[in-house]
C-alpha positions in Angstrom: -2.6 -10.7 37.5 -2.0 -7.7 35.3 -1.9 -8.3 31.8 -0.9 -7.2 28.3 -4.2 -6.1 27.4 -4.2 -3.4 30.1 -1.2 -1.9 29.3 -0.7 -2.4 25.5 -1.6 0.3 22.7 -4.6 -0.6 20.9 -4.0 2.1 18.2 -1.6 -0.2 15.4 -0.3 1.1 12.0 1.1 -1.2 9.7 2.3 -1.3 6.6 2.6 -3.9 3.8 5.5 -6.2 2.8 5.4 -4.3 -0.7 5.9 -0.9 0.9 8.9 1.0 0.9 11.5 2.0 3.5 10.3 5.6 2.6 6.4 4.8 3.3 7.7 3.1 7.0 9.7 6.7 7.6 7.2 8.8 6.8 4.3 6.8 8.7 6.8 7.0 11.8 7.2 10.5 11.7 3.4 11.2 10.6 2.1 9.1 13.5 4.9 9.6 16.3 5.9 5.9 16.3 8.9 3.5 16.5 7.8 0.2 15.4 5.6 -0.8 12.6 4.1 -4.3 12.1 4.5 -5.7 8.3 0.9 -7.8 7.6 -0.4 -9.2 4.6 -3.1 -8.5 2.2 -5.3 -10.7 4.4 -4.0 -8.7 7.5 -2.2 -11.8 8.5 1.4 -10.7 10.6 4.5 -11.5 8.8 7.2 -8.7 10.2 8.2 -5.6 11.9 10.0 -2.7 10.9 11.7 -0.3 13.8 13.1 3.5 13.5 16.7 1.3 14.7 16.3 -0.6 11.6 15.3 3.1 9.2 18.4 4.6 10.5 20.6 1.6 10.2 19.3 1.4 6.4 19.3 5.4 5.6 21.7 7.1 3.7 23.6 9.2 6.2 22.8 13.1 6.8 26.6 13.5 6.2 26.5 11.8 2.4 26.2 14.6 -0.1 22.6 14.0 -1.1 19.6 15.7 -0.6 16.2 15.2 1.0 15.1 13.9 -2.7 17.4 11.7 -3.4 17.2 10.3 -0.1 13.1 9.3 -0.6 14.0 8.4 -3.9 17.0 5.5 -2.8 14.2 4.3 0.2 11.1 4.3 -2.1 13.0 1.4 -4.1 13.9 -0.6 -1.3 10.9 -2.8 -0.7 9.8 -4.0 3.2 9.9 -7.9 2.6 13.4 -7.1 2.1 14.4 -5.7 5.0 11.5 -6.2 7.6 12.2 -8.6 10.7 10.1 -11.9 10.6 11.7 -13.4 13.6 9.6 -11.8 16.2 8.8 -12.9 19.8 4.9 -11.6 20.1 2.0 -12.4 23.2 -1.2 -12.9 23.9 -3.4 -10.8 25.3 -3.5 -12.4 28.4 -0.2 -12.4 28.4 1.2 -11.4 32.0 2.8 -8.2 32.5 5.7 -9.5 34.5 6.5 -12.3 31.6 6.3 -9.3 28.9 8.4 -7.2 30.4 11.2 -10.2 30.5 10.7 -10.8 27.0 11.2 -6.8 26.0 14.2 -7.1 28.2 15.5 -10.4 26.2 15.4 -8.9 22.7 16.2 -6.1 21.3 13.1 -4.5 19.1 11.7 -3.1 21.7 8.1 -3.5 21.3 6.2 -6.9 22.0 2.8 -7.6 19.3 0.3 -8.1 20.7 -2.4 -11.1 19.4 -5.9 -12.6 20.5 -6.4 -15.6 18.3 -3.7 -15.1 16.3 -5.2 -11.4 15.1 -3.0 -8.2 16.2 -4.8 -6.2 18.4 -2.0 -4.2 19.7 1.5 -2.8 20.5 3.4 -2.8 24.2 6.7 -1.0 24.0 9.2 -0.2 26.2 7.8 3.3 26.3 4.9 1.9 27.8 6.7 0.2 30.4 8.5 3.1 31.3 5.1 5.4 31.5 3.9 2.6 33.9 7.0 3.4 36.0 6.3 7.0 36.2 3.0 6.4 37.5 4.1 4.3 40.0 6.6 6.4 40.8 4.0 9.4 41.2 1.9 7.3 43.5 4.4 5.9 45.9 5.0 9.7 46.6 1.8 10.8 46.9 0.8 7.6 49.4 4.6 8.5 51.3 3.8 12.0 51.3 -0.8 11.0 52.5 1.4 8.9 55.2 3.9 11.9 56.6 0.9 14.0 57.2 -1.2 11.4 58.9 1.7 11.0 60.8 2.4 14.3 61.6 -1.4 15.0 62.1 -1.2 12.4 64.7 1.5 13.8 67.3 
């Protein structure tokens, strides 16, 4: 059985509940990620914030309002405010199959990932899709290893 563990990112960033909409954009954009899980002060998991939920919150580009102003509106618009709490998460151990459902059943896009109720890391649908490729790639190469056997053969 193949499970979370195995294919999950171990590398988290979070943020606090008393952080801004503006901190959560600019850690996505520093760190090239999507989702950021909201913890505590004693690291304890209590939400998630996704880039879906920045855009849905931002001022649009097509307001007349610059960069500035912009950072300035999100920097007063603290995370407990706006974060998700109702999250499905996993266990490590978690099998891949059965994580995969629950990616498809809501709509964040990214499962948390726990081992005795610490987060240890972050599966996504990115990492699902990565996982396809590289089945993809080796189904070729064994089809393509199998045609020339064959061939090598007559």
């Amino acid at each position: 059985m193949i499970t979370v563990k195995e294919l999950m990112c171990e590398r988290v960033y979070t943020l606090r509940p008393t952080d801004t909409v503006h901190d959560a954009r600019c850690l996505m954009v520093e760190k090239h990620v999507r989702h950021v899980p909201i913890v505590d002060v004693a690291g304890k998991f209590v939400g998630l914030i996704t880039k879906h939920d920045i855009l849905a919150l931002s001022v649009s580009d097509l307001a007349d309002i610059d960069i500035s102003e912009r950072a300035e509106i999100e920097s007063s618009i603290p995370l407990a405010e706006v974060m998700i709490t109702d999250v499905v998460v996993a266990e490590e151990d978690t099998n891949l199959l059965e994580a995969a459902r629950f990616l498809l059943e809501q709509k964040h896009g990214c499962l948390p990932i726990f081992n005795q109720g610490e987060l240890t890391g972050m599966l996504t649908d990115t990492d699902f899709v990565r996982l396809a490729v590289y089945l993809m790639e080796k189904m070729a190469s064994d089809e393509a290893a199998a045609e020339k056997e064959q061939a090598m053969s007559h």
